[in-house]
C-alpha positions as CSV (number, residue, x, y, z in Angstrom):
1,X,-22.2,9.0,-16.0
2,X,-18.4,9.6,-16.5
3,X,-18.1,10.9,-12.6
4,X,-19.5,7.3,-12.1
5,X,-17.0,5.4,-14.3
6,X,-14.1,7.5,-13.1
7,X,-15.6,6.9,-9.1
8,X,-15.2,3.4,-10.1
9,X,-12.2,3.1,-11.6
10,X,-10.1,4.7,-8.8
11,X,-12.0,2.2,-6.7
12,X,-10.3,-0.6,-8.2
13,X,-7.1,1.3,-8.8
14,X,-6.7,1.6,-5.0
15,X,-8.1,-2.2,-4.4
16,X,-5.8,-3.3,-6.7
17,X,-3.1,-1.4,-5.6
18,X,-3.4,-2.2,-1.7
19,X,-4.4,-5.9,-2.3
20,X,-0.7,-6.2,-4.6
21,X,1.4,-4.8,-1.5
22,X,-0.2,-6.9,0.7
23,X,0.3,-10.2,-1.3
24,X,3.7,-8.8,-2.3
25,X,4.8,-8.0,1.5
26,X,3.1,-11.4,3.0
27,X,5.6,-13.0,0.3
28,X,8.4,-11.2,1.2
29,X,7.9,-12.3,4.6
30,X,7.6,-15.7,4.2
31,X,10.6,-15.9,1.7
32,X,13.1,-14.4,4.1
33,X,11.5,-16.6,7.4
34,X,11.5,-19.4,5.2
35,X,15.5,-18.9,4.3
36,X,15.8,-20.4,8.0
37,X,18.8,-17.3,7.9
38,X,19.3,-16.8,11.6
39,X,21.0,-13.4,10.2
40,X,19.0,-9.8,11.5
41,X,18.8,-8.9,7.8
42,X,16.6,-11.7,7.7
43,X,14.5,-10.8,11.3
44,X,14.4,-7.4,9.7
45,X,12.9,-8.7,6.1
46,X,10.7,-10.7,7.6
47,X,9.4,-7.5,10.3
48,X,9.2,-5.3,7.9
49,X,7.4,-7.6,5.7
50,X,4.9,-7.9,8.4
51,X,4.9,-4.2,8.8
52,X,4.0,-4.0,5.0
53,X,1.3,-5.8,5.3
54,X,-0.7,-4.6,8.0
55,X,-0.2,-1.0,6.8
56,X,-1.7,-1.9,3.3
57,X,-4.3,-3.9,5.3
58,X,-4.7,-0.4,6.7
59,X,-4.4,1.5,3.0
60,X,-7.5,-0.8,2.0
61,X,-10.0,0.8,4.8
62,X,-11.3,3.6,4.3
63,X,-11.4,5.4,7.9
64,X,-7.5,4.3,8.4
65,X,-6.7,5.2,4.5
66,X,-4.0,8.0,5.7
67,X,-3.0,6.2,8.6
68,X,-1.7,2.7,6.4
69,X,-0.8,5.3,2.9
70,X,1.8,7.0,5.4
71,X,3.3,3.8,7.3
72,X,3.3,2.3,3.8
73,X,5.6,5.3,2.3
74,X,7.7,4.9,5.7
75,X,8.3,1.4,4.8
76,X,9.0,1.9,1.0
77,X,11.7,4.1,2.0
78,X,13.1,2.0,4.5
79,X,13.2,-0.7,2.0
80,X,14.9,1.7,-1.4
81,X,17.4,2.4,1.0
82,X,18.3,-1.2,1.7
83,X,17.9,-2.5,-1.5
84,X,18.4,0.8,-3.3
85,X,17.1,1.8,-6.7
86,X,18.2,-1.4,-9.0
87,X,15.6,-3.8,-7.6
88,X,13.4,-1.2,-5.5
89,X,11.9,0.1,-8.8
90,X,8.7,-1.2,-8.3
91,X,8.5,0.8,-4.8
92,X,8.7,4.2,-6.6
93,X,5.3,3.0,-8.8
94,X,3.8,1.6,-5.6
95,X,4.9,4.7,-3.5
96,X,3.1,7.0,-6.7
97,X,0.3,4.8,-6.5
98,X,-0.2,5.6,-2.3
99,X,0.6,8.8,-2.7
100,X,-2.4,8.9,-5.4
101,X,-4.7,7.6,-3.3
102,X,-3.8,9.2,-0.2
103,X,-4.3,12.8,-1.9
104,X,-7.7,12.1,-3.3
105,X,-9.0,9.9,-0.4
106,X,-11.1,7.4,-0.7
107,X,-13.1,6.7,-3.0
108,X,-16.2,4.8,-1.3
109,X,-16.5,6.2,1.8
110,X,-20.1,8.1,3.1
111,X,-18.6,11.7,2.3
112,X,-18.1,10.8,-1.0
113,X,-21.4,9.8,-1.9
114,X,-23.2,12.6,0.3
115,X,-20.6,15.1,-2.0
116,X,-22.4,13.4,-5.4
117,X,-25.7,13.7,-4.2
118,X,-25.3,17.1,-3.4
119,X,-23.5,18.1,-6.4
């Protein structure tokens, strides 16, 4: 029963968690397009924005788990190193939270519930 509840749990952690960096990237995207900013910090915002996005899209499946947790740590770097630590905070937590995931893999894929029944 508590494999079960923790099985769960983890499942929404990494819902939640790749669900929030998608919203959040989609909304950075739009804010810096929408500043009609014809600067390249702006094309860049809004790119990497868009790069954001489809790695969490890629975070949230199972089968491209690794591939989406590593762009998304490339991009968080990217992005400390722009905005550095003062408003980048909430990258470090996000970064945790990928890095989390990534180690443990997913959470409701076949393997894992082939692993339960065996065990």
């Amino acid at each position: 029963m508590h494999r079960d509840a923790l099985r769960r749990a983890f499942i929404v952690f990494h819902l939640t968690l790749g669900i929030v960096v998608f919203i959040q990237s989609v909304l950075t995207a739009l804010h810096a397009a929408a500043g009609g900013d014809a600067q390249p910090a702006s094309h860049f915002a809004v790119w990497l924005g868009i790069a954001e996005a489809m790695a969490a899209l890629l975070f949230l499946v199972p089968a491209t788990l690794r591939i989406g947790a590593v762009g998304l740590l490339m991009i968080f770097f990217i992005a400390l190193t722009v905005h550095g630590l003062h408003s980048g905070l909430p990258l470090l937590v996000y970064g945790a939270g990928v890095v989390f995931v990534m180690v443990h893999g997913s959470a409701f894929g076949k393997d894992v519930m082939r692993n339960e029944a065996a065990g």
